[in-house]
ZAMAR-933152 format. One line per 2 residues: for each residue y, z, x of N, C-alpha, C. Coordinates in steps of 0.05 Angstrom, whole numbers. Layout:
<recs>
Y/Z/X/Y/Z/X/Y/Z/X ~ ...
</recs>
This chain:
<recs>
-146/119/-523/-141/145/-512/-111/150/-513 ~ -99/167/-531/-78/181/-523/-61/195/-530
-86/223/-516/-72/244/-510/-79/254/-486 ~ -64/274/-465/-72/284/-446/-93/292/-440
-100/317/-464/-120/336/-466/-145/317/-465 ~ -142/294/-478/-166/269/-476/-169/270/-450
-163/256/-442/-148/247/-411/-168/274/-386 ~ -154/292/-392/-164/317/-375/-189/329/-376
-203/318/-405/-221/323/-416/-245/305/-400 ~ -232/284/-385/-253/262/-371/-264/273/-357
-293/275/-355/-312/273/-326/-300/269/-296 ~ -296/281/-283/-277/273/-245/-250/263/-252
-240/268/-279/-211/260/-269/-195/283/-266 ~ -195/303/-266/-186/323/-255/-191/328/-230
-213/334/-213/-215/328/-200/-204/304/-181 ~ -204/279/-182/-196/255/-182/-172/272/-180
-151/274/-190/-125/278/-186/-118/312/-174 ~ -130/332/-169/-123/350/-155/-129/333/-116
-147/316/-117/-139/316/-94/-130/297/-83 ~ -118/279/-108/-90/260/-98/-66/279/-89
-67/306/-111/-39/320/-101/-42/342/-76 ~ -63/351/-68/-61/353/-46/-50/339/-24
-70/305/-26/-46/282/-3/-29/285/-9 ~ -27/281/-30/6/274/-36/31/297/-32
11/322/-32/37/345/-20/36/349/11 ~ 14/332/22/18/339/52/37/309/54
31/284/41/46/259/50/77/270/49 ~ 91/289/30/110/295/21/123/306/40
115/336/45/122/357/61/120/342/98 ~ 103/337/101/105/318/132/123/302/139
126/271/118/148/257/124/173/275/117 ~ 181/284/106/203/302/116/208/320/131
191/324/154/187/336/172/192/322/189 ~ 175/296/192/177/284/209/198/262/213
216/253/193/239/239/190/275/267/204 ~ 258/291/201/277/301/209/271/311/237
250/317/244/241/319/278/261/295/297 ~ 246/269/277/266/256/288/291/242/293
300/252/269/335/248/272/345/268/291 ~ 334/287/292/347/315/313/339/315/332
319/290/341/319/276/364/329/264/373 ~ 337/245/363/356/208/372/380/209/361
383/221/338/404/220/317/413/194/304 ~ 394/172/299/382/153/294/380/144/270
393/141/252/380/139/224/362/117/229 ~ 371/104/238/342/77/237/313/89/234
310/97/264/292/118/275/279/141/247 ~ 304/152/237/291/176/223/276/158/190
291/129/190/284/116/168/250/101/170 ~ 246/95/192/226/85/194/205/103/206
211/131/208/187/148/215/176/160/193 ~ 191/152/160/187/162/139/166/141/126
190/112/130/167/92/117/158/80/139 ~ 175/68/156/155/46/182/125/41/175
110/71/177/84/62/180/72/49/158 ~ 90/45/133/79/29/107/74/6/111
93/-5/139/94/-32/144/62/-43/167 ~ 51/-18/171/21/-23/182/2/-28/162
5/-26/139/-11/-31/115/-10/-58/108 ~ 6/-79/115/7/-103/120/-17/-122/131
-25/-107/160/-45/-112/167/-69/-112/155 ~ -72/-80/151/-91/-75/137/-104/-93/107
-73/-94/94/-78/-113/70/-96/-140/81 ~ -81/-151/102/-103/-173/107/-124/-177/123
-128/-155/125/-157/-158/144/-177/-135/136 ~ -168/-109/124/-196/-95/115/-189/-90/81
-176/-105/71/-176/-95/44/-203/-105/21 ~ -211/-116/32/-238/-119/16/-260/-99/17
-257/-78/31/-267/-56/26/-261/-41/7 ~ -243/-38/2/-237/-23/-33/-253/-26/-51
-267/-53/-53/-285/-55/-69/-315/-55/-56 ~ -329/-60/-31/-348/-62/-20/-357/-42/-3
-337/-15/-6/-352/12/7/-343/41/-15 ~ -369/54/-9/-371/76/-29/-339/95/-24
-332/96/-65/-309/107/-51/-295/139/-45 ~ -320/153/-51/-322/179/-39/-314/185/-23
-336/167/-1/-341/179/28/-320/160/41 ~ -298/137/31/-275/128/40/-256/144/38
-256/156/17/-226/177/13/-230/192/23 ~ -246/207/35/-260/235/45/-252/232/70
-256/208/85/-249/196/111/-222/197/113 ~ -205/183/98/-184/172/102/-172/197/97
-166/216/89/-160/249/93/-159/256/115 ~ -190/261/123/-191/275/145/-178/263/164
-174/241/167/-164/214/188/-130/223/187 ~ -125/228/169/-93/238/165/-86/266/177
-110/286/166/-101/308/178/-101/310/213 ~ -118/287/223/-114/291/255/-99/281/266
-87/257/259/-58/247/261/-41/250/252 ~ -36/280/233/-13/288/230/-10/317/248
-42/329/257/-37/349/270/-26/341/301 ~ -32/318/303/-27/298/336/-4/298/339
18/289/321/48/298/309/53/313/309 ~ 44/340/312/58/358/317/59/373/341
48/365/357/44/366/380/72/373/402 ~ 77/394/412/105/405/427/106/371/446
127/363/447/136/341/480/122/318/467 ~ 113/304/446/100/286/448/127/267/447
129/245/456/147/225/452/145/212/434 ~ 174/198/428/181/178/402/168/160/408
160/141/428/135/115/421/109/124/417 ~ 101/148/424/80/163/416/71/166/388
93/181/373/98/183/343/97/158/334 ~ 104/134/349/104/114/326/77/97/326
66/105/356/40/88/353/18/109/329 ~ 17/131/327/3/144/307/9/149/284
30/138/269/42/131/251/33/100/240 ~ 26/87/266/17/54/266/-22/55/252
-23/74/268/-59/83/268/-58/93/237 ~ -40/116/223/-52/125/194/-40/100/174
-15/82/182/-15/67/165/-38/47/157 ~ -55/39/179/-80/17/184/-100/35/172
-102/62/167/-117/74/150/-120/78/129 ~ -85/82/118/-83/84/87/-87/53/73
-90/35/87/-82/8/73/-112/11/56 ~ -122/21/61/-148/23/37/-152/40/10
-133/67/25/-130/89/1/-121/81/-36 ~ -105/58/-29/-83/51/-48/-107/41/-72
-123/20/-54/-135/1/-78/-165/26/-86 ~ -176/36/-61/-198/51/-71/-192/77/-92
-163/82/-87/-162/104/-115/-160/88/-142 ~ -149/64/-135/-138/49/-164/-178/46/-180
-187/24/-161/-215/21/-169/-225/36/-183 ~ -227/66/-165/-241/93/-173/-239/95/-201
-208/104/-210/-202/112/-231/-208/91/-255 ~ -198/68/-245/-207/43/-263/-236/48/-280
-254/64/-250/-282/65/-260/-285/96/-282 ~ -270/120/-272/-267/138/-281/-267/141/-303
-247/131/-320/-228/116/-344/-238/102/-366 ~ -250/101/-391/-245/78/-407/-213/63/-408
-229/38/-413/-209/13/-413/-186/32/-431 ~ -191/30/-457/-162/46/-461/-148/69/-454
-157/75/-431/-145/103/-422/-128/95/-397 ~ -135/73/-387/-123/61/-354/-89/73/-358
-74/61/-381/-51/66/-373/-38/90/-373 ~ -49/111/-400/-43/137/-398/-56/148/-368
-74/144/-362/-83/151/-338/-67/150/-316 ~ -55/131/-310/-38/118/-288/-15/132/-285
6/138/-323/17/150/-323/21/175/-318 ~ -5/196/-325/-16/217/-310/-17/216/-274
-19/201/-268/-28/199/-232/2/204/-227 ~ 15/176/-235/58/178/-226/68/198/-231
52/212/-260/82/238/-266/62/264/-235 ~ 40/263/-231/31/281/-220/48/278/-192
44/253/-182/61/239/-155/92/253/-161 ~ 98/244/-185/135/260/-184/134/287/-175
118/307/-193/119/326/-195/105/341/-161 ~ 97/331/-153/88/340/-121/112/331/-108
123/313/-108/149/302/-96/174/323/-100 ~ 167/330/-131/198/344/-134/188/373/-122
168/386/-122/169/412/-106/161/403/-80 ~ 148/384/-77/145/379/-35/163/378/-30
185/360/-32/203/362/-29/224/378/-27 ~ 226/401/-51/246/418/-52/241/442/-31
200/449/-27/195/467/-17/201/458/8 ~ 188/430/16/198/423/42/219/434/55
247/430/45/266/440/52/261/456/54 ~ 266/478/41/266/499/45/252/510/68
215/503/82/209/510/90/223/506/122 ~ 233/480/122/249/471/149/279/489/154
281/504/121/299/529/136/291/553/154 ~ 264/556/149/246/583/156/227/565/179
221/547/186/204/530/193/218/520/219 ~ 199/512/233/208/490/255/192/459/238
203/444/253/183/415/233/153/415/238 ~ 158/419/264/123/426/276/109/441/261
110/453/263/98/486/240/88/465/216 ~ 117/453/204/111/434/174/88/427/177
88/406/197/67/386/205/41/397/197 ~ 37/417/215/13/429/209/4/435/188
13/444/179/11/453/146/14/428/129 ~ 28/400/123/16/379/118/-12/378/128
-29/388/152/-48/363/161/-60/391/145 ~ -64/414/142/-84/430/122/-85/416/92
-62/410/83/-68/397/56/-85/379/61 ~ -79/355/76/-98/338/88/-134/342/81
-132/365/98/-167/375/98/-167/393/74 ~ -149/400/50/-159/407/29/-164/389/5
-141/367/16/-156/340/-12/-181/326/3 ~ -188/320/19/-216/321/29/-245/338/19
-234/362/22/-259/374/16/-254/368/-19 ~ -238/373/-34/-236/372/-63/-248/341/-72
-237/327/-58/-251/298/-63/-282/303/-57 ~ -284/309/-38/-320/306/-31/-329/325/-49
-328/351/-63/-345/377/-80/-341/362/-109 ~ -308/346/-117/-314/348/-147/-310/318/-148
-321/293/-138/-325/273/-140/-353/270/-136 ~ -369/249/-158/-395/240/-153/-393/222/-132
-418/209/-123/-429/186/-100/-426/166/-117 ~ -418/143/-109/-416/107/-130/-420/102/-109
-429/76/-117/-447/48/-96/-410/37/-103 ~ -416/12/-79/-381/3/-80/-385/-17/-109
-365/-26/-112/-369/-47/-137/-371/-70/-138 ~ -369/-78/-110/-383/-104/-105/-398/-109/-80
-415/-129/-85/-441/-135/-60/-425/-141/-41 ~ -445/-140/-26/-429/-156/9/-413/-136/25
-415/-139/52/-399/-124/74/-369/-127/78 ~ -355/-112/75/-326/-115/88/-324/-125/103
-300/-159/106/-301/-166/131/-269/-169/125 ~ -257/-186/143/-236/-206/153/-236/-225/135
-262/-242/124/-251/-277/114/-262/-258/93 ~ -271/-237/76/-277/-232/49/-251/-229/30
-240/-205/51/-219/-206/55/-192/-226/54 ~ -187/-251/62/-173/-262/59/-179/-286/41
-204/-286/29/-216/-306/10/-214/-296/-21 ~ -209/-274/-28/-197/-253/-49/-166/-246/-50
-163/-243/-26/-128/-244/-25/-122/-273/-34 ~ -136/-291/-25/-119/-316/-39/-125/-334/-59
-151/-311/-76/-160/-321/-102/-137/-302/-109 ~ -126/-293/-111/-113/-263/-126/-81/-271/-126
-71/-285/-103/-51/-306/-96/-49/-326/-114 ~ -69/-339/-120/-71/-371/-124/-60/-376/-150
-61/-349/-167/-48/-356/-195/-19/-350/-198 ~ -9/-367/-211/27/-363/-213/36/-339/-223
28/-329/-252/29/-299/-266/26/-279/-243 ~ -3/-283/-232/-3/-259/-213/18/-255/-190
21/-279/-183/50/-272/-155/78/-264/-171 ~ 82/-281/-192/103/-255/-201/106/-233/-201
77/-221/-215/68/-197/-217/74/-181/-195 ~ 60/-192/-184/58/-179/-150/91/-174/-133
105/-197/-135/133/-199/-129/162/-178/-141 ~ 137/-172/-164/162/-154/-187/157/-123/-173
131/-120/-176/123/-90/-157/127/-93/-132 ~ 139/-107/-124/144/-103/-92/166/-111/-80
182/-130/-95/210/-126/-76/228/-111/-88 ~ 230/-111/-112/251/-96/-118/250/-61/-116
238/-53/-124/215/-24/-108/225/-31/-79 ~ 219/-40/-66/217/-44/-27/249/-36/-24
267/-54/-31/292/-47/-37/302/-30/-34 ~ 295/-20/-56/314/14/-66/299/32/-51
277/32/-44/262/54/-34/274/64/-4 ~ 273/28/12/301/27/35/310/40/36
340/44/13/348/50/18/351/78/6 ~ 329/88/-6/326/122/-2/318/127/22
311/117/40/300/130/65/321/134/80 ~ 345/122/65/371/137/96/380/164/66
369/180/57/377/206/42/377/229/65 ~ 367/222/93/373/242/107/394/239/125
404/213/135/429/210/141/449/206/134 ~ 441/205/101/471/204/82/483/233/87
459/252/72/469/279/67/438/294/77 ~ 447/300/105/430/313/118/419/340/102
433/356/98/430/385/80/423/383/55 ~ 426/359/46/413/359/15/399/334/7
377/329/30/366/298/27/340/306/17 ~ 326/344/18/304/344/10/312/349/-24
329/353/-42/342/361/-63/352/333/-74 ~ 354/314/-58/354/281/-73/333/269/-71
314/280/-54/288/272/-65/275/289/-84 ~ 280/308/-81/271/324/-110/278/311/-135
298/302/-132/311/298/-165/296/270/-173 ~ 301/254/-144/297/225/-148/254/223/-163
250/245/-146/218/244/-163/215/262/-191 ~ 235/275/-200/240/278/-229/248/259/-241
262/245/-233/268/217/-256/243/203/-257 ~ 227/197/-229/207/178/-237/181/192/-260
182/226/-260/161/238/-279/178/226/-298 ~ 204/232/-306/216/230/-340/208/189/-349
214/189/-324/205/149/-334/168/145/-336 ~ 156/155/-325/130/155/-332/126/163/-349
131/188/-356/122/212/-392/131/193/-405 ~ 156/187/-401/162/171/-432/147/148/-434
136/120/-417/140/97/-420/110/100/-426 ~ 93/119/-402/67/121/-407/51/127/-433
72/157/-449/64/174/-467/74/164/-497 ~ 101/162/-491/124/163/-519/127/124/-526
122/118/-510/126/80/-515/107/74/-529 ~ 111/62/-545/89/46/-558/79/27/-550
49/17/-550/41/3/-525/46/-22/-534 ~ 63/-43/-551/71/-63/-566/107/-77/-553
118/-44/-547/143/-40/-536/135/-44/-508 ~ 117/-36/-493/126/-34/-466/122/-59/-444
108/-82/-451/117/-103/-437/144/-117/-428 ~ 153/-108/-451/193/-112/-446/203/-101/-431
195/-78/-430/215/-56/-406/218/-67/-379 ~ 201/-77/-366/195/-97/-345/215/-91/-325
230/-111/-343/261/-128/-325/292/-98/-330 ~ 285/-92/-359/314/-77/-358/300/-43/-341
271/-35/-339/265/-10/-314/265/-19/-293 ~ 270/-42/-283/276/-49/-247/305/-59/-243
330/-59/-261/357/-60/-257/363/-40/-273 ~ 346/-12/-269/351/19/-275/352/26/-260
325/15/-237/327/29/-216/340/19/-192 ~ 358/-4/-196/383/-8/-166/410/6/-175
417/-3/-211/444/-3/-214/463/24/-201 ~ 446/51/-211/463/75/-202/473/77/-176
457/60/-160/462/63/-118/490/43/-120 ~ 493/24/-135/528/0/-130/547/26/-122
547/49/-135/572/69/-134/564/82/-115 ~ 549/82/-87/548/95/-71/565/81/-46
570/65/-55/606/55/-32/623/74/-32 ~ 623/88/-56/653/99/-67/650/124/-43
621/133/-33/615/155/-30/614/191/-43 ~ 606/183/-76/612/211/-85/602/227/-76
609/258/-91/608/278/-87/570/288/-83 ~ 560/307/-67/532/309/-63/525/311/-91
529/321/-107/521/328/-135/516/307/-150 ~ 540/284/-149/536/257/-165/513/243/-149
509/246/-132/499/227/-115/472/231/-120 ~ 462/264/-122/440/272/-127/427/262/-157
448/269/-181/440/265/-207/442/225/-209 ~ 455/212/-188/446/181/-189/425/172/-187
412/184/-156/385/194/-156/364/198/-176 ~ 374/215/-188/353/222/-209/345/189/-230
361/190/-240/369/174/-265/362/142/-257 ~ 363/131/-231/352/112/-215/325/105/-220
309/134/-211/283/134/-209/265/138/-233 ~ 274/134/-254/265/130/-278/256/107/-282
272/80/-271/262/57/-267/232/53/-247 ~ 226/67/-238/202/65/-221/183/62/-246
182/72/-268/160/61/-289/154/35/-299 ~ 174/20/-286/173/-10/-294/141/-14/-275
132/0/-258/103/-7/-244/81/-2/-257 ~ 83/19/-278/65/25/-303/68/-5/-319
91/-14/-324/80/-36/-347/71/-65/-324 ~ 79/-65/-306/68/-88/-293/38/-82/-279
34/-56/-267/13/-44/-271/-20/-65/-297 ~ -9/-53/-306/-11/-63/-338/-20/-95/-342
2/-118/-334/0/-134/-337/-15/-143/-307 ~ -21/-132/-288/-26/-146/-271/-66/-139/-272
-79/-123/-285/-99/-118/-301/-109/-135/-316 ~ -98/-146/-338/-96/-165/-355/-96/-193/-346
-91/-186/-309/-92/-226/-305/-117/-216/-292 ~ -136/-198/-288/-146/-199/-267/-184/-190/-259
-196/-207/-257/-231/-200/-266/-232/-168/-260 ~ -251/-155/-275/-257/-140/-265/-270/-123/-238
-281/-143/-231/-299/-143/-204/-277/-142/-183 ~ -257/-150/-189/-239/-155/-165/-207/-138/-168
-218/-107/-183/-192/-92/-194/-189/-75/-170 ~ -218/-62/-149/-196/-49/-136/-180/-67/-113
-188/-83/-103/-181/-104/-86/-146/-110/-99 ~ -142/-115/-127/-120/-129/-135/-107/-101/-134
-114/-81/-138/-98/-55/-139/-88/-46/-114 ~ -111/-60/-92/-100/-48/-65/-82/-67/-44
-82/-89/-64/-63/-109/-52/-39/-100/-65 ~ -35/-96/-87/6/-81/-104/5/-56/-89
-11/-38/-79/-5/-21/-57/4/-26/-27 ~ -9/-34/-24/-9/-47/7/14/-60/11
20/-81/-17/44/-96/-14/74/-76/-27 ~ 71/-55/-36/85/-39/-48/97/-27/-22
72/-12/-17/85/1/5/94/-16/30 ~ 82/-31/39/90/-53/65/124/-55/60
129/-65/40/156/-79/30/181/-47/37 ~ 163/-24/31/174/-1/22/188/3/68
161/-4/69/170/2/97/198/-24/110 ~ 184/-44/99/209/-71/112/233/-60/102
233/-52/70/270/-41/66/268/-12/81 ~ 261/5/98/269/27/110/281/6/129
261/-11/147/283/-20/169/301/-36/158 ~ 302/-50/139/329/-67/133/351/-45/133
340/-22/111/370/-2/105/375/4/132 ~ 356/13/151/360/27/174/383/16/196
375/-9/195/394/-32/215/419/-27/202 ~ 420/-38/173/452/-32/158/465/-11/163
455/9/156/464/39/175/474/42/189 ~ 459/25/215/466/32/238/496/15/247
493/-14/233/516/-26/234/544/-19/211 ~ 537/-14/194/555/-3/172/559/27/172
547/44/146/547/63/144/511/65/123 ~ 509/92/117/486/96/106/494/88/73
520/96/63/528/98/41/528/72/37 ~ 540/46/50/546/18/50/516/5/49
508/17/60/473/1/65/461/2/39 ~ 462/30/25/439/41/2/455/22/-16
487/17/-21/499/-9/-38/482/-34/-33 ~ 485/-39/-7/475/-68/-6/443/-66/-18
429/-53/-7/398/-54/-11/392/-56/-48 ~ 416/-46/-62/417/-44/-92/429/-74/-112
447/-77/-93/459/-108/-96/421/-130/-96 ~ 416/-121/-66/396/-146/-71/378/-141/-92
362/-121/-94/342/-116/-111/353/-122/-148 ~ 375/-119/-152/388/-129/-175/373/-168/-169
390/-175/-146/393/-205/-144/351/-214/-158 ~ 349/-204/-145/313/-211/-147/289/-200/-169
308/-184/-183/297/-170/-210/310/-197/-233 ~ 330/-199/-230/349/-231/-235/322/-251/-235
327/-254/-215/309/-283/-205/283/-283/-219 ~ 261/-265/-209/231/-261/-223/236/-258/-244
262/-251/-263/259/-255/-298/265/-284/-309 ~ 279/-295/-287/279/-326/-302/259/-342/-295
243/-338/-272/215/-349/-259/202/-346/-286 ~ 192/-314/-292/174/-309/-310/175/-321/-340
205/-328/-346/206/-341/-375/203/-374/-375 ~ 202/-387/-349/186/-412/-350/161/-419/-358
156/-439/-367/123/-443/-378/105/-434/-348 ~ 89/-420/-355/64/-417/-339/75/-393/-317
91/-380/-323/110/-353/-315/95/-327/-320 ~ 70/-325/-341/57/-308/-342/75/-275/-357
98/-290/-370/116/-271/-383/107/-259/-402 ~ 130/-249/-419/113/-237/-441/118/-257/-471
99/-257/-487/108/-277/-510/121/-265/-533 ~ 129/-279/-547/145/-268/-564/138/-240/-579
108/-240/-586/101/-223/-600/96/-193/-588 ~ 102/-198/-555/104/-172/-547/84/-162/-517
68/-193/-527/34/-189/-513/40/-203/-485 ~ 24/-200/-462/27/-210/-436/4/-228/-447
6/-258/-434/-19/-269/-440/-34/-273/-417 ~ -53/-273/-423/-83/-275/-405/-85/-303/-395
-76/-308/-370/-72/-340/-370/-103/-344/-330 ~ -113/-315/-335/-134/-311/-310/-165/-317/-317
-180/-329/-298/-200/-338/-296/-223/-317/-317 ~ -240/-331/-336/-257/-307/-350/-257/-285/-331
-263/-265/-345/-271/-234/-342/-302/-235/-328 ~ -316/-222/-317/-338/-224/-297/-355/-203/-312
-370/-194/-323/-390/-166/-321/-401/-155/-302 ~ -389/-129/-306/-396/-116/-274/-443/-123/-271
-450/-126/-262/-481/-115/-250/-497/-98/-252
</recs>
């Protein structure tokens, strides 16, 4: 498969993806609502950093204790849930007088919710999809995620000029109940994709078949710290440059569409195992010159040009498929989520603390320094024997237990 029109031409994947971008324009428009409720509360960057990601760091949990549901409950009537579950805890948020430990315990509650969303959409689509469509597909999902980012974002702002954040809120938790109902009318019913009940030890007996192989923890390590990192340290963009933090996130999710179209669409699928290592020291290098403190404009187009490297998750994406049975894809998809975002939330508080001890500009340096250091490291891990790298000829090798047939 690849062309779009293919692509769009699929049975529920249109569907399938109108009501990712609904979440994804309420996930958008809210956390910037609610990262700025609460800076103009506390005046806090910490605070305003971890009310954006923090709650990614509840998906932690989740990863280890209900993620085996991704694959062992129908995933309709999971996504359908986990919507509606958002829109009432984001309408609870908006609530006149509610307090800041308030906000953060229901922030604690939708992260322990989403920790399922990640792997049950990956699954879904996995199922949606012929095999050769997964990666154009994926690419399709990211550029759709940019492109909700770069207008949630831009409109966001804007609306918080005309807007109180509250008001926002609300209007996030309607998107909420519109990708809900769009999921439930233009999605069919599927049985889950594997037997057995969601538990706790299913759960952690799959997490550490999924662990146990060397390739895959690279894998896993590449999509998640260096991503966790930089993401950090976008979450102080509202106490860098308060007035134009929804306009650096705009841009910053136009680089990641221009790095998806291309790597997804225009790469040749022979070329793109390489990109790896040099699209995740794309996406720290531009932040080193934010010591200097430039001008909002440079700072914004660094932004941009950063987030182009976020496509390095498409090719590891990619490779982390290729180590991995089928029976056990949404599970492995909802663990690089879970651990994607978790990490996403640990660098909000790392940047957040630096912030608070440094400056915002000094922090988003350091958080770029490390993620360089560890994009470093996992490329010389990976070129050791049994590293699960790529071989000469271009190909990731398959170094994972046979392939299963689904039932």
């Amino acid at each position: 498969m690849r062309s779009y029109r293919t692509l769009l031409g699929t049975p529920e994947y249109a569907p399938f993806l109108l009501s990712f971008a609904a979440h994804a324009a309420a996930q958008t428009i809210g956390g910037l609502a609610l990262g700025t409720l609460v800076y103009r509360a506390t005046g806090s960057p910490l605070l305003s950093a971890v009310s954006m990601f923090g709650p990614q760091l509840a998906q932690l949990l989740g990863a280890a204790f209900l993620l085996s549901g991704a694959d062992r409950l129908p995933p309709r009537a999971i996504l359908t849930v986990i919507s509606l579950a958002f829109a009432a805890g984001t309408a609870v948020l908006a609530l006149p007088g509610l307090p800041v430990w308030a906000v953060f315990v229901v922030l604690l509650l939708q992260g322990l919710v989403a920790s399922l969303g990640g792997g049950v959409r990956g699954g879904l689509m996995n199922e949606i999809l012929p095999k050769d469509g997964y990666v154009l597909g994926r690419s399709a999902f990211n550029m759709l995620w940019g492109l909700v980012q770069i207008t949630g974002f831009a409109a966001g702002g804007a609306l918080l000029a005309l807007l109180t954040p509250r008001l926002c809120l609300l209007l996030a938790a309607a998107f909420y109940v519109a990708s809900a109902l769009v999921n439930h009318l233009g999605i069919m019913p599927r049985p889950p994709r594997s037997a057995g009940r969601p538990s706790f030890s299913a759960t952690w007996r799959t997490n550490a078949l999924l662990w146990s192989s060397r390739p895959r923890r690279l894998v896993y390590l590449g999509l998640w710290v260096p991503n966790g990192l930089v993401v950090g340290g976008d979450s102080l963009y509202v106490s860098y440059a308060p007035e134009a933090a929804g306009t650096m996130y705009a841009c910053g999710a136009l680089g990641m569409f221009v790095g998806d179209l291309t790597v997804g669409r225009l790469v040749p699928p022979a070329l793109r195992p390489r990109l790896a290592t040099p699209l995740r020291l794309l996406l720290a290098a531009p932040y080193l010159f934010f010591v200097l403190r430039p001008p909002v404009a440079l700072s914004v187009v660094a932004a941009g040009v950063a987030s182009v490297g976020f496509a390095a998750s498409l090719v590891l994406q990619e490779r982390l498929m290729a180590l991995t049975p089928d029976d056990l894809a949404g599970q492995a998809l909802g663990l690089h989520s879970t651990g994607m975002v978790a990490l996403q939330g640990v660098g909000a508080v790392l940047a957040g603390t630096l912030a608070q001890l440094t400056s915002p500009a000094t922090a988003m340096t350091l958080m770029a320094v490390a993620s360089i250091v560890v994009t470093v490291t996992l490329h010389a891990l990976e070129r050791r024997p049994g590293g699960g790298g790529v071989t000469p000829d271009g190909v990731t090798p398959d170094l994972t237990e046979p392939r299963r047939a689904r039932g």
